[in-house]
C-alpha positions in Angstrom: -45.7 -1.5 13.8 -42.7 -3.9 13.6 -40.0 -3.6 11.0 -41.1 -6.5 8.8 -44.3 -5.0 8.1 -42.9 -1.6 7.4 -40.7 -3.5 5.3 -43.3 -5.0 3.1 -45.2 -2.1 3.3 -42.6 -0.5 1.6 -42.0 -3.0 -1.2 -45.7 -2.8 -2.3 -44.9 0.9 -2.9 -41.9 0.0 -4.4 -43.4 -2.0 -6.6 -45.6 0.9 -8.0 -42.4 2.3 -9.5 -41.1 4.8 -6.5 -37.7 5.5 -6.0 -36.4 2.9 -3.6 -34.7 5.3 -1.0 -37.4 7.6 -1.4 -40.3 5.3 -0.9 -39.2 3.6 2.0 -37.8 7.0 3.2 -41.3 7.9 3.6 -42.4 5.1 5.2 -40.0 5.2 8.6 -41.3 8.9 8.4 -45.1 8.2 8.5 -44.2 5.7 11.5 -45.9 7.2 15.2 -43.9 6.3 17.3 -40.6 6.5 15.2 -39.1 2.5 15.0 -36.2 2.4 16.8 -33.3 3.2 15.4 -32.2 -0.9 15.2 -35.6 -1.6 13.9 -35.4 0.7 11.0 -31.9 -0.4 10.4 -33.6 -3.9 9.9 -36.5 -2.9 8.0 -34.0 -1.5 5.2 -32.2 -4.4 5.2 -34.9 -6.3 4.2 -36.1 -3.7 2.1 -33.2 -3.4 0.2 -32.3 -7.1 -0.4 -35.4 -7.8 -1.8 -34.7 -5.2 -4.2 -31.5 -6.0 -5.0 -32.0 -9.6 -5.4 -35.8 -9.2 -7.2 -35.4 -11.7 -9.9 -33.6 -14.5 -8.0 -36.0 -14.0 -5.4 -38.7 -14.4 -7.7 -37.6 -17.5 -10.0 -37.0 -19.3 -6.5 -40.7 -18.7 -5.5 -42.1 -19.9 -9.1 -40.7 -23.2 -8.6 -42.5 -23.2 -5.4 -45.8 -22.1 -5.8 -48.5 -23.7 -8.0 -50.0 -20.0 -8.5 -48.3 -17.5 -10.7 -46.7 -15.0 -8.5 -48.4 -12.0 -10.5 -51.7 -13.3 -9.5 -51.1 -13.0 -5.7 -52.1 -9.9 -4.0 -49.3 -7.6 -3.8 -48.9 -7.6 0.0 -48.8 -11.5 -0.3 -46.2 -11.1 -2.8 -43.6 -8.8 -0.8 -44.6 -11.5 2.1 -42.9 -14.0 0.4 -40.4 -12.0 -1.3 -39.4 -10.3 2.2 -39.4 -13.8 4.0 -36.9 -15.6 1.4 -34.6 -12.4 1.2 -34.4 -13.3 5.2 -33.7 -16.6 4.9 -31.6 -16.8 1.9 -29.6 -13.8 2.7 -29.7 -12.2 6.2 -28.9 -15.5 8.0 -32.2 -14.8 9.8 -33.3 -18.5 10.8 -35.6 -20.2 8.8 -38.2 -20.8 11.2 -38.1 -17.2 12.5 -38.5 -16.2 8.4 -41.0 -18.5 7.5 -43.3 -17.5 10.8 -43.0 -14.2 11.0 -44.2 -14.1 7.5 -47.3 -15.6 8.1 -48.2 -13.6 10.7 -47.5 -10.8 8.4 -50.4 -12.4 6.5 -52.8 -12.4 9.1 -51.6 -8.6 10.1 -52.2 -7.1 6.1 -55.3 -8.9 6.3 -54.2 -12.2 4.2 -55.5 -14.8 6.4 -56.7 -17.3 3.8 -53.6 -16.6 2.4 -51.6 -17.5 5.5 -50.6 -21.3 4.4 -49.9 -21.2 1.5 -47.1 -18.4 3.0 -46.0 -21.1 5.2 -45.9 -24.1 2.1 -44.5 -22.3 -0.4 -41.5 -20.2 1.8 -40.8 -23.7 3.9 -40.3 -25.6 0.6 -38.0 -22.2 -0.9 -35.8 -22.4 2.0 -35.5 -26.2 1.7 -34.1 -26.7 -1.3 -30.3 -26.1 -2.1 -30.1 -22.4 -2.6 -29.0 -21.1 -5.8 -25.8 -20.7 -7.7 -24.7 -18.8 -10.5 -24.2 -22.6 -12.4 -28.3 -22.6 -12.1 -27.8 -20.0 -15.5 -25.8 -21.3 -18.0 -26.6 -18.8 -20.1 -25.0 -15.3 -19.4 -27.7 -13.7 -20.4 -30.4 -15.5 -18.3 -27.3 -15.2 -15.6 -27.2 -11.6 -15.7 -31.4 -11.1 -16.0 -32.1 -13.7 -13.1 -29.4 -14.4 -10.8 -28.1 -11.2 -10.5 -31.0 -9.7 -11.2 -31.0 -7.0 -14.0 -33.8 -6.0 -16.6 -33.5 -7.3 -20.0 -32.2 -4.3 -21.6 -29.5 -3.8 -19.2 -28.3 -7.4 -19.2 -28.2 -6.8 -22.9 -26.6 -3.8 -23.1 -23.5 -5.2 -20.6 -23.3 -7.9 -22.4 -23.2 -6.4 -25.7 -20.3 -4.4 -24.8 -18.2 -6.4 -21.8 -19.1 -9.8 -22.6 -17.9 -12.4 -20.1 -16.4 -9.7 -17.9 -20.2 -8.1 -17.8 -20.7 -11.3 -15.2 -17.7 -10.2 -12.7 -19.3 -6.6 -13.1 -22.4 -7.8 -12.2 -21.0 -10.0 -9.4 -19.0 -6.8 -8.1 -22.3 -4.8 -7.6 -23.2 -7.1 -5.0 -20.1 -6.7 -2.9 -20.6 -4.4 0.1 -17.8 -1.7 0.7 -17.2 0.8 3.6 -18.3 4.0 3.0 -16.0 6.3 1.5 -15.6 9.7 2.6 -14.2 12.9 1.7 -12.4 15.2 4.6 -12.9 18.6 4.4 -9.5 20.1 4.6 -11.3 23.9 5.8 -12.0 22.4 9.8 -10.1 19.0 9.6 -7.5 16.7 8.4 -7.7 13.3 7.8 -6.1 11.9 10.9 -8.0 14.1 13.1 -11.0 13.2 11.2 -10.4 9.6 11.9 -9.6 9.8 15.4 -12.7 11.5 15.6 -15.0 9.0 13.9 -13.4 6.2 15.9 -14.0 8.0 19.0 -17.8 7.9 17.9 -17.7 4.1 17.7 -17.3 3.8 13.7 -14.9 2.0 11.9 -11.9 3.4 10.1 -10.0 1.5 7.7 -8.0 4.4 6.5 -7.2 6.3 3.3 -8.8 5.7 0.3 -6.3 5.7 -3.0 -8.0 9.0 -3.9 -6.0 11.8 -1.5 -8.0 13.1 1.3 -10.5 10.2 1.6 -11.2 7.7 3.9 -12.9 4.7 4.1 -15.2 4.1 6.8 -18.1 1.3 8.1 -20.4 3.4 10.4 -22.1 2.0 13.2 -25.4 3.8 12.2 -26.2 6.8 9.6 -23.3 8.6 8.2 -25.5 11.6 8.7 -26.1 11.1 12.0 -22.6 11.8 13.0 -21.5 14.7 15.0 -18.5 15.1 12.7 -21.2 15.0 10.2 -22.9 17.8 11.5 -19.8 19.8 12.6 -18.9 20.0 8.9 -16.2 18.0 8.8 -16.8 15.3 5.8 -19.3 14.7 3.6 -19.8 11.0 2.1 -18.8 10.9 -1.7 -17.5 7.7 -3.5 -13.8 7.4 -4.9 -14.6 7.6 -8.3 -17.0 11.2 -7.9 -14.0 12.2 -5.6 -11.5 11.6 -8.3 -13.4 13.2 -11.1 -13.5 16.4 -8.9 -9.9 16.7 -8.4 -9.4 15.9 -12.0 -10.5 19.3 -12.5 -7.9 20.8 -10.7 -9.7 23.7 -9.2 -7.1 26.2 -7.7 -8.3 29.3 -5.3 -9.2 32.2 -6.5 -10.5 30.5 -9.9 -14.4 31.0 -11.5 -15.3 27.5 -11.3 -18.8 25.8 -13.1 -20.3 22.7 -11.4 -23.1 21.7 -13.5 -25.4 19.3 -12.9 -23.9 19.7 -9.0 -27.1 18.0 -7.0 -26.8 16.1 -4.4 -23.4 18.1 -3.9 -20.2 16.4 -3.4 -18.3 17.6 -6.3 -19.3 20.6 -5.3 -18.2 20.8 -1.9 -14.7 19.0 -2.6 -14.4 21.9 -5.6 -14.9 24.4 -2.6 -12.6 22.6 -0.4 -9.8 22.8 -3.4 -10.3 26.6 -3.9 -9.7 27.6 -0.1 -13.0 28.6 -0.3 -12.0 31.6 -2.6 -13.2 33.0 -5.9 -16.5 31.9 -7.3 -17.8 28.8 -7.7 -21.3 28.6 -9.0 -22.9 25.2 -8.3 -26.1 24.9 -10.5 -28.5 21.8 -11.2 -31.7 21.5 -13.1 -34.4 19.8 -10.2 -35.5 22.4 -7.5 -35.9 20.1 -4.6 -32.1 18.7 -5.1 -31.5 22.5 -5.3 -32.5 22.6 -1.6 -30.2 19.7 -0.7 -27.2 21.3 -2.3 -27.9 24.2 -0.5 -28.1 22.5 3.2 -25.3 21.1 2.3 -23.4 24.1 1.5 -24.7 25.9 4.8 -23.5 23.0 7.1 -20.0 23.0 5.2 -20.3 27.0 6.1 -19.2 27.9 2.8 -19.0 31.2 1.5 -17.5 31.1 -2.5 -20.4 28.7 -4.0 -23.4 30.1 -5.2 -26.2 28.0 -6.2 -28.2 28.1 -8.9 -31.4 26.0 -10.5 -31.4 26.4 -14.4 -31.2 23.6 -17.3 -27.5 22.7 -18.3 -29.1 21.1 -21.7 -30.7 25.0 -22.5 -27.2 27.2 -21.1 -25.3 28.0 -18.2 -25.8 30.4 -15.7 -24.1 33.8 -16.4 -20.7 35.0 -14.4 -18.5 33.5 -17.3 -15.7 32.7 -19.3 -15.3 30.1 -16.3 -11.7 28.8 -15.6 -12.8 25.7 -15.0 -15.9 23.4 -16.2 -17.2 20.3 -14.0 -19.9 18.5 -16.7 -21.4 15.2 -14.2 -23.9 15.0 -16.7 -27.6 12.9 -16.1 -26.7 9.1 -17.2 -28.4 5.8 -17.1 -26.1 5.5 -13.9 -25.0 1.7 -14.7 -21.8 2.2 -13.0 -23.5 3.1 -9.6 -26.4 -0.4 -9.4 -24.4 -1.5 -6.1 -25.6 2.0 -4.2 -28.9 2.2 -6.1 -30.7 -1.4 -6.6 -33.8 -0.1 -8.3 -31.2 1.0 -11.3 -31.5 -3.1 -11.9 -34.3 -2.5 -13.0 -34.2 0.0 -15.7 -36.2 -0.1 -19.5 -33.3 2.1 -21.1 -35.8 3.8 -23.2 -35.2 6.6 -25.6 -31.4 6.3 -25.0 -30.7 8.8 -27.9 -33.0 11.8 -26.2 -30.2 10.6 -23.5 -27.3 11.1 -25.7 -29.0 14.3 -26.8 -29.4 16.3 -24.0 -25.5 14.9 -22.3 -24.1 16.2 -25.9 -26.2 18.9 -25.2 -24.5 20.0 -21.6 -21.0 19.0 -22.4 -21.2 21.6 -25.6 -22.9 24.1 -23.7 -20.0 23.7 -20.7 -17.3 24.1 -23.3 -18.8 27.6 -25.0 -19.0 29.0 -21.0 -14.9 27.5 -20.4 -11.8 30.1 -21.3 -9.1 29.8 -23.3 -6.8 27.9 -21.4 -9.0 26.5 -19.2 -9.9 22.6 -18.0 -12.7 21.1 -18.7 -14.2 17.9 -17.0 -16.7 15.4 -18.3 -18.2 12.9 -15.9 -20.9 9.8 -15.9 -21.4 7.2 -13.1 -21.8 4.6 -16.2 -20.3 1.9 -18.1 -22.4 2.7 -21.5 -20.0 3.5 -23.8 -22.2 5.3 -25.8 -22.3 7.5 -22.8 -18.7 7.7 -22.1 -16.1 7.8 -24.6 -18.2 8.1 -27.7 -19.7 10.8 -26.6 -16.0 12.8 -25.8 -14.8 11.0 -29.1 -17.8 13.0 -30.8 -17.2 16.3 -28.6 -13.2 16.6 -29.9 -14.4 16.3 -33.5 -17.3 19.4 -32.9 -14.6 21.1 -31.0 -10.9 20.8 -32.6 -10.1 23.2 -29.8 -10.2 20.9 -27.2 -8.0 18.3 -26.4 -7.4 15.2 -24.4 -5.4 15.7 -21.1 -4.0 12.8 -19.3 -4.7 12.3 -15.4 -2.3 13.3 -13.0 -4.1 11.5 -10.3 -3.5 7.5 -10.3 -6.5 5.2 -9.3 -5.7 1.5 -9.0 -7.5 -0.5 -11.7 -8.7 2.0 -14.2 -8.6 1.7 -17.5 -7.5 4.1 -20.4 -9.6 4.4 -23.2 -8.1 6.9 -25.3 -11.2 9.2 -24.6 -11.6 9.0 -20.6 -10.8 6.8 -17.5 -13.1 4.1 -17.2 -13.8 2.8 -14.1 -14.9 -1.3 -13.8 -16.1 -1.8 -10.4 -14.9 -5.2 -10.7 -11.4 -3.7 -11.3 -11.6 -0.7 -8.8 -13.6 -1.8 -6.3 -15.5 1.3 -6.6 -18.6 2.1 -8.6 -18.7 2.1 -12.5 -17.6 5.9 -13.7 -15.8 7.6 -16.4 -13.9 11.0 -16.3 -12.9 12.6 -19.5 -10.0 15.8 -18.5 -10.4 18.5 -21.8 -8.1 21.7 -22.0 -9.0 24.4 -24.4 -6.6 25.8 -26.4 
């Protein structure tokens, strides 16, 4: 099996509504022999910029093909799909793109569909390839060239206007890795050294204390420092809401909603690994991921749990501290997940509901005195600072505390620090820091 097919493979799961890591996840796993590890690396890059850049991708082929792309079969579809991504944005030659694509067509069994692959991706790659000034309109802008679903264009728009269009530009804009040092078997310098030393490139601190920023040669998790324990890979923004909650040893911490775990494992890194942190989230099978992720850490204060956050908390309160990452729409985080493009936004207010729901139930299980931290990886307001605004008016016991950590480019909003990718360079979050009197 070569990479494109499993690549296109892949996208016609995809397009039957899987989760994109997941889906093409299983797909390098059902591959006898494995792909090598280049060849996989390829086959997720075209993977993933078809996703990313669906739309686009499509309304180039439109003008293209004299047969509407929802009539093709779906393997001739991710064909063309996969062979534009290539030559529009892999800088993979256009002659490599366009035949390897129909040979794809002959290999799925699509011979009679094999030139009209060849016409319609030789005249795509042709033409002058598109520019944001193709979309006058910022809506159509946001819904086709950088490729969102109607009710998220609208619903950036709505709120950011114009600056909704950098946002949506920022999402695009590849990063190095950032990663957080775990300050029980490493420091940062040594942790650096060490990464180099595997052939991976350091850029150096992040402006969150204790991070770095890193472009790895291959997997993150394939690193020996990886599996030594040494980091773990969490962005800024999840870094700095952790700290925010200013775990100290020795305290009874509550990470809710903790899955896939890096709040978590920074909140254990804080508290010397001392007192109790439990570390509890509602899905069984990111239960399990938590908990490798624990072991390889070697942790011994967090104790996991599997419960719904919207129903209670797990016992072993009054808590001193509270860490609410509640489930969002995750707007802010469409540059690590491409398939959040994509999203309907239905039944926001069940949404709302059940994120009212967990921060309420967080503050009951908090002591007096204690902090309190609410957390989304969105942009919604309705998400963000309404939902705190409505909290402090339930709650008169609670109150607004200011950061103490500074994070270039953030915005106060009088409820929470709001995080603009566009402004950070880091994904799209909010933190909201609560004592209770």
């Amino acid at each position: 099996m070569t990479a494109r097919y499993l690549a296109v493979r892949a996208l016609v799961r995809q397009e039957q509504n899987g989760y994109a890591d997941l889906v093409l996840d299983a797909e390098l796993k059902k591959c006898a022999p494995p792909l090598p590890a280049r060849d996989a690396a390829f086959a997720a890059a075209v993977f993933y910029t078809v996703v990313e850049h669906l739309n686009l991708l499509d309304w180039v082929l439109a003008k293209a093909s004299a047969r509407p792309l929802a009539k093709l079969d779906a393997p001739v579809r991710a064909i063309l799909r996969a062979g534009l991504a290539q030559g529009l944005y892999m800088a993979v030659p256009h002659p490599a793109a366009v035949n390897e694509s129909v040979k794809l067509a002959r290999a799925f069994g699509k011979s009679s569909a094999a030139g009209m692959v060849n016409a319609v991706l030789r005249r795509c790659l042709a033409a002058p390839p598109p520019t944001a000034a193709d979309f006058p309109d910022p809506l159509d802008r946001l819904q086709t060239f950088y490729s969102l679903s109607a009710p998220v264009a609208a619903l950036l728009w709505e709120q950011y206007g114009a600056d909704a269009l950098a946002m949506a530009e920022a999402f695009a804009e590849k990063r190095p890795a950032a990663v957080r040092v775990n300050t029980l078997r490493t420091g940062p310098e040594a942790l650096a050294a060490a990464l180099a030393a595997e052939g991976h490139t350091v850029h150096g601190p992040g402006p969150v204390p204790g991070s770095l920023l890193v472009t790895f040669a291959g997997s993150p998790a394939g690193s020996p420092a990886f599996q030594k324990g040494f980091y773990h890979v969490q962005g800024l923004a999840s870094q700095y809401a952790a700290l925010c909650l200013d775990a100290r040893p020795g305290q009874r911490v509550l990470d809710l909603c903790a899955a896939p775990g890096g709040k978590t494992l920074l909140l254990a890194e804080a508290m010397g690994d001392t007192g109790s942190l439990t570390a509890n989230d509602a899905a069984p099978a990111r239960v399990g991921r938590l908990r490798q992720a624990v072991k390889r850490l070697g942790l011994r204060c967090v104790t996991v749990t599997c419960a719904d956050a919207a129903a209670g908390v797990p016992p072993g309160g009054p808590f001193d501290r509270v860490l609410c990452d509640v489930p969002c729409t995750g707007l802010g985080v469409i540059g690590k997940k491409p398939d959040i493009r994509y999203k309907a936004l239905a039944d926001l207010p069940a949404l709302y509901a059940v994120q009212q729901a967990i921060l309420q139930n967080g503050a009951a299980a908090l002591a007096p005195g204690g902090r309190l931290v609410y957390a989304t990886c969105t942009v919604n307001r309705r998400e963000n600072q309404d939902q705190v605004e409505k909290f402090l008016q339930l709650c008169p016991q609670f109150r607004i505390v200011p950061p103490e950590i500074a994070f270039p480019g953030t915005a106060d909003t009088g409820f929470g620090t709001l995080f603009l990718p566009q402004n950070t360079a880091s994904d799209g979050f909010f933190v909201a820091i609560l004592a209770k009197t």
